[in-house]
Backbone as CSV, one residue per row, in Angstrom:
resi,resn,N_x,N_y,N_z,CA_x,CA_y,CA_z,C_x,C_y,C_z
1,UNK,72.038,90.994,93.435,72.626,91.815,92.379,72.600,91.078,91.035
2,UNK,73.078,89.964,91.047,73.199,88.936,90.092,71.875,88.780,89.702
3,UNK,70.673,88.519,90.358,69.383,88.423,89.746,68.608,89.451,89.358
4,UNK,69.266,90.532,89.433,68.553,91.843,88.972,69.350,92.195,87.848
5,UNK,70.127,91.533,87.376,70.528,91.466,85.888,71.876,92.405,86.084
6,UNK,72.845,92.921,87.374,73.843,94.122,87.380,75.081,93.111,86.840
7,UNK,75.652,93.428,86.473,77.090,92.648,86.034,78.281,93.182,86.982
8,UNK,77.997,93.865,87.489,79.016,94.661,88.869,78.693,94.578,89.996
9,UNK,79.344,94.958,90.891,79.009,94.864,92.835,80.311,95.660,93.142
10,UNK,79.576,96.737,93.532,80.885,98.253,94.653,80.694,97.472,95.987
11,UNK,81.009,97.131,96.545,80.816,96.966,98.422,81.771,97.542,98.603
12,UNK,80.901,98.384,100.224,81.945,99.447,100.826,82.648,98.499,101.868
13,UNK,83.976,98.273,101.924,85.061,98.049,102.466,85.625,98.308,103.761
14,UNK,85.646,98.143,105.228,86.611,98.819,106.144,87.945,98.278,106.169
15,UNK,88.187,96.988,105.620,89.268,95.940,105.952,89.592,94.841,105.397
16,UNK,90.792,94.803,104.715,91.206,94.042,103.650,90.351,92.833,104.533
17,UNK,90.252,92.237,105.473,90.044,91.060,105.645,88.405,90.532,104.933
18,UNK,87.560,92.222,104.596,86.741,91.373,104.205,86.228,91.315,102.669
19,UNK,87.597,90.796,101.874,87.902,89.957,100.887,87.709,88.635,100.795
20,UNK,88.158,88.258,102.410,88.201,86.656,102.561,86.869,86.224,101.915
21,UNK,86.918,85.439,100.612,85.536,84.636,100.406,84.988,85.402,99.063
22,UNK,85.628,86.433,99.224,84.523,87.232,98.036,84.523,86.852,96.883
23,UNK,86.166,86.492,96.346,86.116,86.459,94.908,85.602,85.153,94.176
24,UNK,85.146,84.156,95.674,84.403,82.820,95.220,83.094,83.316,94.898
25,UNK,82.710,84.063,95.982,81.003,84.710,95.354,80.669,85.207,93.983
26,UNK,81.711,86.021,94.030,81.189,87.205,92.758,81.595,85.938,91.440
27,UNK,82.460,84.834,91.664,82.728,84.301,90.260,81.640,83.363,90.125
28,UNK,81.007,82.668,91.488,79.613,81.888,91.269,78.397,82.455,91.122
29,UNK,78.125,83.878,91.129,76.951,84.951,90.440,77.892,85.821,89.083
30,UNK,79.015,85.030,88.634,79.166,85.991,87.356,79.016,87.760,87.230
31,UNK,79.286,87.911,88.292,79.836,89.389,88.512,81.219,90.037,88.627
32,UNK,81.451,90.971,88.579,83.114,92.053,88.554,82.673,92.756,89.697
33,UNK,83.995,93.066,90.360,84.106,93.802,91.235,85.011,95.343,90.642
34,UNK,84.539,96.364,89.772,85.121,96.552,89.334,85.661,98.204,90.089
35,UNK,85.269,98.249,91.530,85.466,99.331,92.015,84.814,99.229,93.446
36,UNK,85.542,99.917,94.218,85.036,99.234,96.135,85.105,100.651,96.580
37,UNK,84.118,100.953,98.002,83.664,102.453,98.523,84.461,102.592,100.111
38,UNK,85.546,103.251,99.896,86.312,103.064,101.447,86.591,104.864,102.071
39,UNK,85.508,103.792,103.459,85.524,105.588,104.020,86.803,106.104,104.641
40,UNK,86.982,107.296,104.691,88.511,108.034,105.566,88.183,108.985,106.109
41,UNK,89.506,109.098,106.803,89.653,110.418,107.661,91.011,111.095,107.843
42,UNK,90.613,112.380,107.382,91.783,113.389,106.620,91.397,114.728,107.426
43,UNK,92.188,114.441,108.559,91.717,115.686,109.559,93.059,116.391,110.229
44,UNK,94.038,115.636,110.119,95.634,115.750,110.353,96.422,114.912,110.258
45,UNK,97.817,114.794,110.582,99.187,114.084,109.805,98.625,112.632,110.533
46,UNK,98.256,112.424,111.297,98.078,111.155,112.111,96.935,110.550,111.777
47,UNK,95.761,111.324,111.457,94.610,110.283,110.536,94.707,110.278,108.854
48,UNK,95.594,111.247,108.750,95.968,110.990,107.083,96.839,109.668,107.064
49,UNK,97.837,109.191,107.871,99.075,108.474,107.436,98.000,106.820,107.849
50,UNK,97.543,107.349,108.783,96.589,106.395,108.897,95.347,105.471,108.105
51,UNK,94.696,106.408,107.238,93.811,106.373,106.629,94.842,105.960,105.455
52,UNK,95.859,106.245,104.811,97.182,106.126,103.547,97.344,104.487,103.808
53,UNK,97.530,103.780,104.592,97.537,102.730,105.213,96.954,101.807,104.780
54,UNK,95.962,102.412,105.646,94.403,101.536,105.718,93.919,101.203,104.003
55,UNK,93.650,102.287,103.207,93.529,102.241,102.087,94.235,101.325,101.124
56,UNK,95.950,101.539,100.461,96.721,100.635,100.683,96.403,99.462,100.429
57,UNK,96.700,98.995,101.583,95.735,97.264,102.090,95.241,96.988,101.358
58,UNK,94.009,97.718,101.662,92.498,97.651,100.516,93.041,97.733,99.166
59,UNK,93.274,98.275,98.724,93.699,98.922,97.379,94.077,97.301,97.046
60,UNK,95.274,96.830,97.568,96.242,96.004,96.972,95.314,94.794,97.540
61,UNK,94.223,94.408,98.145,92.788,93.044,97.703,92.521,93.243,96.876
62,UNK,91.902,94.031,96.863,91.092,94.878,95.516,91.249,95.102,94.078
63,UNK,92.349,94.747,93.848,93.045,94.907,92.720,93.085,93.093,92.538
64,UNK,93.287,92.461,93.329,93.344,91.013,93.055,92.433,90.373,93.029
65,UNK,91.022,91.313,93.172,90.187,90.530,92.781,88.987,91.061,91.369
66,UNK,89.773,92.250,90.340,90.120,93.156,88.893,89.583,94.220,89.575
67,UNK,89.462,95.026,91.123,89.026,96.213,91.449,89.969,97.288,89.998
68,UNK,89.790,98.167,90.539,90.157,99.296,88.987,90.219,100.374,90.158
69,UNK,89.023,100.842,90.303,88.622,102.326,91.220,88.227,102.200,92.625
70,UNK,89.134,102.771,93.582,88.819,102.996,94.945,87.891,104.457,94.955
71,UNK,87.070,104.251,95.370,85.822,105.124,95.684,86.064,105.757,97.508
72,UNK,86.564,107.226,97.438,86.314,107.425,99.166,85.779,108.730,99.172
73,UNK,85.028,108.820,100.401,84.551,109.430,100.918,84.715,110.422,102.422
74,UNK,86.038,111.552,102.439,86.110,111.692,103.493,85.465,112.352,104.988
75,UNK,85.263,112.217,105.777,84.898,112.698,106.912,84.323,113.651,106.698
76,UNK,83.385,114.342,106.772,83.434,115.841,106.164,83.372,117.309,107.600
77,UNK,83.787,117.979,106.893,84.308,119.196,107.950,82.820,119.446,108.569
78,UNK,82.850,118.985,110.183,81.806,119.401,110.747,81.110,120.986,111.053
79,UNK,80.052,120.935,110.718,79.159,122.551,110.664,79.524,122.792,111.881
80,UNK,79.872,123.159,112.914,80.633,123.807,114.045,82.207,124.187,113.866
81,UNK,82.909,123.909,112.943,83.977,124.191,112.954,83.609,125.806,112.054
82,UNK,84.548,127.147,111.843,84.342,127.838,111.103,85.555,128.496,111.045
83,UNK,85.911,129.241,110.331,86.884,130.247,110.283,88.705,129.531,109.922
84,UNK,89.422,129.985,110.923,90.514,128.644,110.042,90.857,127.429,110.683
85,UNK,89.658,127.108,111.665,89.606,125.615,112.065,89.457,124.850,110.631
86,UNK,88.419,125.544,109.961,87.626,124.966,109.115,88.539,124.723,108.069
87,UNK,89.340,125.922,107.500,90.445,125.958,106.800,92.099,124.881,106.568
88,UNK,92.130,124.699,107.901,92.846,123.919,108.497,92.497,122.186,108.379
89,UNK,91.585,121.925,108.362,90.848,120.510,108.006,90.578,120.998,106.455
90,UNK,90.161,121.775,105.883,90.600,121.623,104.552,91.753,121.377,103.630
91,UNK,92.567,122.205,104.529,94.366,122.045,104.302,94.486,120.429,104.343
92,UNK,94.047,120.135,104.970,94.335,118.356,105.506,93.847,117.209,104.419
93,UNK,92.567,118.157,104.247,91.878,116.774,103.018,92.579,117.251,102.251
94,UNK,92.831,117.969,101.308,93.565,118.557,99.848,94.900,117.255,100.020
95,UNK,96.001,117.544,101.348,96.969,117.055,101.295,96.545,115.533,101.470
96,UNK,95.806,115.082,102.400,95.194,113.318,102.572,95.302,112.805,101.275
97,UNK,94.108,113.647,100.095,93.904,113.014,98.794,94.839,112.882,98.018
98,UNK,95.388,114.134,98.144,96.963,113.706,97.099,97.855,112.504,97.035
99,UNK,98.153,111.980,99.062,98.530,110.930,99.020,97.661,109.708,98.926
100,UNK,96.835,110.043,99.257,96.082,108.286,99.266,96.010,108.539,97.292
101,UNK,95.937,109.471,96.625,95.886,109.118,95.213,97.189,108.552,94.612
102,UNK,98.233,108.795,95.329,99.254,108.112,95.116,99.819,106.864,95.696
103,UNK,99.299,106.891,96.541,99.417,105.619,97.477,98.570,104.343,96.496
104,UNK,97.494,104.712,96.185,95.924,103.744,95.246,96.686,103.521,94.172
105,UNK,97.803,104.361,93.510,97.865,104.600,92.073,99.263,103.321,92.471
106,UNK,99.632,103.088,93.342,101.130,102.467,93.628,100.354,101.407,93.597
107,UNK,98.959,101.091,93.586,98.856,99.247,93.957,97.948,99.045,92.660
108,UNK,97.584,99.939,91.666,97.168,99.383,90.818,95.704,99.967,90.247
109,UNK,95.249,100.822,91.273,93.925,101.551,91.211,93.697,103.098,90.745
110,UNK,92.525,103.824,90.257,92.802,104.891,90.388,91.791,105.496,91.877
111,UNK,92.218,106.616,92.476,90.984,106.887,93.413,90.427,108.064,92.829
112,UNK,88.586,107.618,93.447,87.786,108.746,92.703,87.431,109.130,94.406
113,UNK,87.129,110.704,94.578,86.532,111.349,95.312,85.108,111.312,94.966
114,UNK,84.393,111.262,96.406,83.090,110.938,96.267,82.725,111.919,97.510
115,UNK,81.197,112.441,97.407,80.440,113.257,98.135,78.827,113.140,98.085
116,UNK,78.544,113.549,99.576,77.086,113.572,99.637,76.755,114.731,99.722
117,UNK,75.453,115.498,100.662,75.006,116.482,100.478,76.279,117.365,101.255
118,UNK,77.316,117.271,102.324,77.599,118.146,103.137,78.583,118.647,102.738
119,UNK,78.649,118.199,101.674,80.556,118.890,101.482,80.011,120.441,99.817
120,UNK,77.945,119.453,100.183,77.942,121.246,99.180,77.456,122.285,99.684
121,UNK,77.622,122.288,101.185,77.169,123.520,102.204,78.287,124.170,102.042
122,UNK,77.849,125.766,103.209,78.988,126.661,102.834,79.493,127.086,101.528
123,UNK,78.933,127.508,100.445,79.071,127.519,99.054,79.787,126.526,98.591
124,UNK,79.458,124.918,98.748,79.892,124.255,98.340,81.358,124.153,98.568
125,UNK,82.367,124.413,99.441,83.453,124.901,99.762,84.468,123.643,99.717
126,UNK,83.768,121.694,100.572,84.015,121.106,100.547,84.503,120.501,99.186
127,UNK,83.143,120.314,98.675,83.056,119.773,96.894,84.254,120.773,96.108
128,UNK,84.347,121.879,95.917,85.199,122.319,95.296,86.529,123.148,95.156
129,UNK,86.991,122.005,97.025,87.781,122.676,97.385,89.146,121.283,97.315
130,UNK,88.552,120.008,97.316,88.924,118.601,96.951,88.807,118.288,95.683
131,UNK,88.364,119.368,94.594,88.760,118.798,93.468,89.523,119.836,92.412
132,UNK,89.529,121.356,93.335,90.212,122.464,92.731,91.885,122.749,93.112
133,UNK,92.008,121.449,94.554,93.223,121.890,94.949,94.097,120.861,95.329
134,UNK,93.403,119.251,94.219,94.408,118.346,94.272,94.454,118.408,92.910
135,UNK,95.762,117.231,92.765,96.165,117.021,91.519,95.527,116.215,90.697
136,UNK,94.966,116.599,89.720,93.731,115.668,88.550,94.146,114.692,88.515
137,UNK,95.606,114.299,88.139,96.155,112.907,87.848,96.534,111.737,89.077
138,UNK,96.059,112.275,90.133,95.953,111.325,91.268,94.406,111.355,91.721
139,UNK,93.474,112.534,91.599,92.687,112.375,92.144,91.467,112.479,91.229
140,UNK,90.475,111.670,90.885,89.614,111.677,90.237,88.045,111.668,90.650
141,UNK,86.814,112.138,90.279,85.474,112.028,90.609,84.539,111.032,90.378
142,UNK,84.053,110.674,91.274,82.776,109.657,91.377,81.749,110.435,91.520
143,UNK,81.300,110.798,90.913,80.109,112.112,90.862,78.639,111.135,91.183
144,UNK,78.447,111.638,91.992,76.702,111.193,93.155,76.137,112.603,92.521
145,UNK,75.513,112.118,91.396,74.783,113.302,90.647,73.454,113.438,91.874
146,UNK,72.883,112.868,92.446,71.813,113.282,93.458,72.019,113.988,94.348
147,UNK,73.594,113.843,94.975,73.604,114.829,96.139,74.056,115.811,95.696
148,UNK,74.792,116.107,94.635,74.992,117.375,93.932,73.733,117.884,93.835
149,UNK,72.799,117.469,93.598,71.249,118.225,92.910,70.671,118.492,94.561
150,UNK,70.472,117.542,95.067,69.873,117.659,97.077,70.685,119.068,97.162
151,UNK,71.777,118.394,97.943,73.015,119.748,98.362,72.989,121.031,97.992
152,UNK,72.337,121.039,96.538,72.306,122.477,95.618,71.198,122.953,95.863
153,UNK,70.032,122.619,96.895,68.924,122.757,97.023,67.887,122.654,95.783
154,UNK,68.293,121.152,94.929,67.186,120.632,94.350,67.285,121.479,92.897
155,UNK,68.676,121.729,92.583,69.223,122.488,91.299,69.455,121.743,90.517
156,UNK,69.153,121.379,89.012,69.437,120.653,87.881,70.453,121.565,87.512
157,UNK,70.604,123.122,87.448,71.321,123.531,87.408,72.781,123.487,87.566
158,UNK,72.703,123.062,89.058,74.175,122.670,90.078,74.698,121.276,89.203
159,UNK,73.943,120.414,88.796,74.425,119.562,88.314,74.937,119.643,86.848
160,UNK,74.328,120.492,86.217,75.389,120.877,85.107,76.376,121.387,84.561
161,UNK,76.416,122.350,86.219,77.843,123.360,86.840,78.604,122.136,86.374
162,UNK,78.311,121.352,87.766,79.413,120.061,88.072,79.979,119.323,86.725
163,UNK,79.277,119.240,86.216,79.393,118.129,84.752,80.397,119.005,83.792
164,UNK,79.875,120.185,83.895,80.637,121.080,82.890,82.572,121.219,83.447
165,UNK,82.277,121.474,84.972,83.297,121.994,85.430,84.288,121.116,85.668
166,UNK,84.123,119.551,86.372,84.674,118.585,86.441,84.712,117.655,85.506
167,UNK,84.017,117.242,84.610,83.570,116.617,83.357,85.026,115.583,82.968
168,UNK,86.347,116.076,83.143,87.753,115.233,82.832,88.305,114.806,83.597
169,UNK,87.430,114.899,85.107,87.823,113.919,86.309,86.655,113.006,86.571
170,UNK,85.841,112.784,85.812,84.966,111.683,86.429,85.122,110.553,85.906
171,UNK,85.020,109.654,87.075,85.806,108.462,86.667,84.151,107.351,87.020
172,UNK,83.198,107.806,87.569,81.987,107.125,87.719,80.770,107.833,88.279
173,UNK,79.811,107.209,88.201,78.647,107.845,88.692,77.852,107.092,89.246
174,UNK,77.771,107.614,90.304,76.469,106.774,91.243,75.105,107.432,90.961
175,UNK,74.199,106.614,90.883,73.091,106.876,89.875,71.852,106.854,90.752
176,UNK,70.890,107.384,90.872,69.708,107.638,92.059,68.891,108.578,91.606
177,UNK,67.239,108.281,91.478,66.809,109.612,91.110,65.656,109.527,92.070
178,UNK,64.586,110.840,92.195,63.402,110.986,92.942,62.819,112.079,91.834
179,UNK,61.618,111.543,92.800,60.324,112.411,91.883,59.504,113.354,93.168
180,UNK,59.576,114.240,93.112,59.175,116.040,94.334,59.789,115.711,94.755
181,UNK,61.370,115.372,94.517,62.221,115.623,96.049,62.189,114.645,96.521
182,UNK,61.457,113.089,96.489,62.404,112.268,97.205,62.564,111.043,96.534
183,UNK,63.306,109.962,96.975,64.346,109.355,96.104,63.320,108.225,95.606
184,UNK,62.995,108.068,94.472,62.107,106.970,93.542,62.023,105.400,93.942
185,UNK,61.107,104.797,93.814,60.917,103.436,94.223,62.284,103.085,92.810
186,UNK,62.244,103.406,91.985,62.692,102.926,90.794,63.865,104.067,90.166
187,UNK,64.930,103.526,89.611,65.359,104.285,88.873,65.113,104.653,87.594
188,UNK,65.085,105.935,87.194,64.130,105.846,85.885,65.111,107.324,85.335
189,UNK,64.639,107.852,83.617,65.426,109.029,83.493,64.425,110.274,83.551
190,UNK,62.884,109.870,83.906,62.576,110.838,83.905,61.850,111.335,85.175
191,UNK,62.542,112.005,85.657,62.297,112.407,87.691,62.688,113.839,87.665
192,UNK,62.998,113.760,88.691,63.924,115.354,89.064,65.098,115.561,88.368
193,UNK,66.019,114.309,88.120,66.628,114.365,87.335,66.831,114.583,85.936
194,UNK,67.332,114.990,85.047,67.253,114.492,83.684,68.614,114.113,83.461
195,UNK,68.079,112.717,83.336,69.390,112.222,83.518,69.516,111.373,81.470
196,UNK,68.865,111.879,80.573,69.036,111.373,79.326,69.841,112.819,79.349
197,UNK,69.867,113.887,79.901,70.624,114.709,79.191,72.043,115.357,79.918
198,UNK,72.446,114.229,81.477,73.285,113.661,81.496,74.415,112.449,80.694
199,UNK,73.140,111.633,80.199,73.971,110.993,79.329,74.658,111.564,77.758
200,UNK,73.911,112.431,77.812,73.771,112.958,76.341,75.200,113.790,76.473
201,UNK,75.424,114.149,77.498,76.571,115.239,77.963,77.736,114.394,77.970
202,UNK,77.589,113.257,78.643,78.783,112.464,78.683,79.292,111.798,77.097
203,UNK,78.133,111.899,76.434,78.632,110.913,75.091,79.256,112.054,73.839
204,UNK,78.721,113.269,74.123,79.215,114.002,73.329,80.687,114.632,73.522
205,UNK,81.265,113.844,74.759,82.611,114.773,75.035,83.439,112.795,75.342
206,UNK,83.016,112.361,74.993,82.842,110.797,75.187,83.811,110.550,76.514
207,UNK,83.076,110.557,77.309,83.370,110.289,78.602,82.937,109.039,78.818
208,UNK,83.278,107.999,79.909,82.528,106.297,79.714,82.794,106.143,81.093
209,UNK,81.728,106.651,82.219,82.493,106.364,83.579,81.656,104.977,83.689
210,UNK,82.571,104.614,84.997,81.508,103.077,85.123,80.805,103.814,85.988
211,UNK,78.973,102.661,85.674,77.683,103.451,86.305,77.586,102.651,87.549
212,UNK,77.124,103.141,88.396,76.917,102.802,90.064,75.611,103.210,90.094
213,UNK,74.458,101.602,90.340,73.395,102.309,90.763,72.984,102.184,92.010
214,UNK,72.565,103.105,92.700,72.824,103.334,94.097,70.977,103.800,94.289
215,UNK,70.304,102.702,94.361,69.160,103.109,94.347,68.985,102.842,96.208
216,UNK,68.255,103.755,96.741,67.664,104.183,97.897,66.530,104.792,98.402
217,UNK,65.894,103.992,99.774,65.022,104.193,100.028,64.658,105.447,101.115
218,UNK,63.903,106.368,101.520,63.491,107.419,102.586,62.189,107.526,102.733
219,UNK,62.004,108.511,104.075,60.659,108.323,104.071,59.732,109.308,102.690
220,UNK,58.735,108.745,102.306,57.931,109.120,101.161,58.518,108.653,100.164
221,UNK,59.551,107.781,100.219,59.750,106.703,98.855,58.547,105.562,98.682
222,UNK,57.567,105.465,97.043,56.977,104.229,97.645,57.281,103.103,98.089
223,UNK,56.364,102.546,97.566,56.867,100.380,98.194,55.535,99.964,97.377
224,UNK,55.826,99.789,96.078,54.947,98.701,95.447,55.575,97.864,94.696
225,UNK,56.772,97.523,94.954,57.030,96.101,94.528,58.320,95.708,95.484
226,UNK,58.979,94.799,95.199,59.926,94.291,96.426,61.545,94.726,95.639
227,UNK,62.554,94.288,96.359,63.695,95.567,95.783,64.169,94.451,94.737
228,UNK,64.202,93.337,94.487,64.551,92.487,93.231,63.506,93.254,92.006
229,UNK,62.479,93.554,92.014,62.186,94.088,91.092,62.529,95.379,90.752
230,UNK,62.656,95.868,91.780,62.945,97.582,91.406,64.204,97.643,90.990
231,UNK,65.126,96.739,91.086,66.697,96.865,90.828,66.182,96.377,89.567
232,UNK,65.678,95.314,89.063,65.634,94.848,87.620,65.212,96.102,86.768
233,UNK,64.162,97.064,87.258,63.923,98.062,86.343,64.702,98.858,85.995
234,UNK,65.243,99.271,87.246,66.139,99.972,87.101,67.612,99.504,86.353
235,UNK,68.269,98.526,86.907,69.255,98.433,85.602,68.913,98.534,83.951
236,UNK,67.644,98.010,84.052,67.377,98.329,82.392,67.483,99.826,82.239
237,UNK,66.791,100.859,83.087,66.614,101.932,82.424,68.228,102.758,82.279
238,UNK,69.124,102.520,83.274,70.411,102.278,82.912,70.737,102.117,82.059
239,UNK,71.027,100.842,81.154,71.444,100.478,79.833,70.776,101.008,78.963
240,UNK,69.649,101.498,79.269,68.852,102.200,77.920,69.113,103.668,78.026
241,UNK,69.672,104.185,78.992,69.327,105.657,79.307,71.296,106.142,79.022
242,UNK,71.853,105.024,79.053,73.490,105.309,79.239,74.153,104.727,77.749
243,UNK,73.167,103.766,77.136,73.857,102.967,76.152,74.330,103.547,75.013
């Protein structure tokens, strides 16, 4: 990370214990930890109080070593559930997030909700059902502008819904682009994305989330150079594309 020029490092988290050691690393590569990715599960009173916990913990390392933003991601309502099973595990995340946003906010952090492609199935029901029916001031967005665009079936569109609609809860962005649909050797602004006119969106309403680049590989991604270089490009086009 440090040699690809990032001044940050997110690592996803299961357990305060694995802090032990870190904050010697990140201060001998001159990096911030300025936000950590902790998964949950918000499915009823017993994996919510659980997951409230677990988080917590985390939260209160994390903060001691200048974390800011807990990043989670919950479980998402499996495609076999339907009707008010489905409803019912929605009931659950709405109430989970509220507390773990208060629980994060008690040790020093804010939490951002984060999503991949599944929570924008079912008319998107997941995605805008966790950010229409908690409270803004506990719960905030980490917007994965790629799986918004995937999820939407490959909509630049969907992603400007999102930007427009959530735009005063985003608290970061994880950053990833592809070219026909799949995810780029390199991060760059001009792909499937347009992501200069993401930035352009954020500066005119001056929004400043911290950037997460979350570059990834699949099949039909190339491979012509090794990932120290592709991260070096890519953070530049970052600072040039966000600055």
């Amino acid at each position: 990370m440090a040699a690809a020029g990032q001044s940050g490092f997110e690592p996803s988290v299961g357990d305060v214990r694995e802090f032990d050691g870190l904050g010697e690393k990140l201060k001998r590569h001159g990096l911030e930890m300025r936000s950590i990715y902790v998964g949950t599960r918000l499915e009823n009173e017993e994996s919510v109080r659980e997951s409230v916990a677990k988080v917590r913990a985390i939260a209160a390392g994390a903060v001691a070593l200048g974390g800011r933003i807990l990043v989670t991601n919950p479980v998402p309502v499996p495609d076999a559930l339907r009707g008010k099973e489905a409803d019912d595990r929605l009931r659950w995340q709405v109430e989970g997030l509220d507390r773990l946003g208060a629980g994060v906010a008690a040790e020093g952090m804010v939490l951002a909700l984060h999503h991949h492609d599944a929570e924008l199935r079912a008319g998107a029901r997941e995605f805008h059902h966790g950010l229409s029916r908690t409270d803004p001031a506990k719960v905030k967005l980490c917007l994965d502008v790629h799986w918004v665009y995937r999820g939407c079936g490959d909509s630049g569109r969907a992603v400007d819904d999102a930007l427009e609609r959530y735009a005063g809860r985003v608290v970061a962005l994880h950053l990833r682009q592809s070219q026909g649909g799949r995810w780029s050797e390199v991060f760059t602004g001009a792909g499937d994305i347009d992501y200069g006119k993401v930035a352009g969106f954020l500066r005119e309403r001056k929004i400043e989330p911290l950037l997460i680049l979350e570059q990834c590989i699949e099949q039909g991604t190339p491979h012509t150079m090794d990932g120290l270089a592709a991260h070096r490009a890519g953070v530049a086009e970052v600072r040039r594309i966000f600055a």
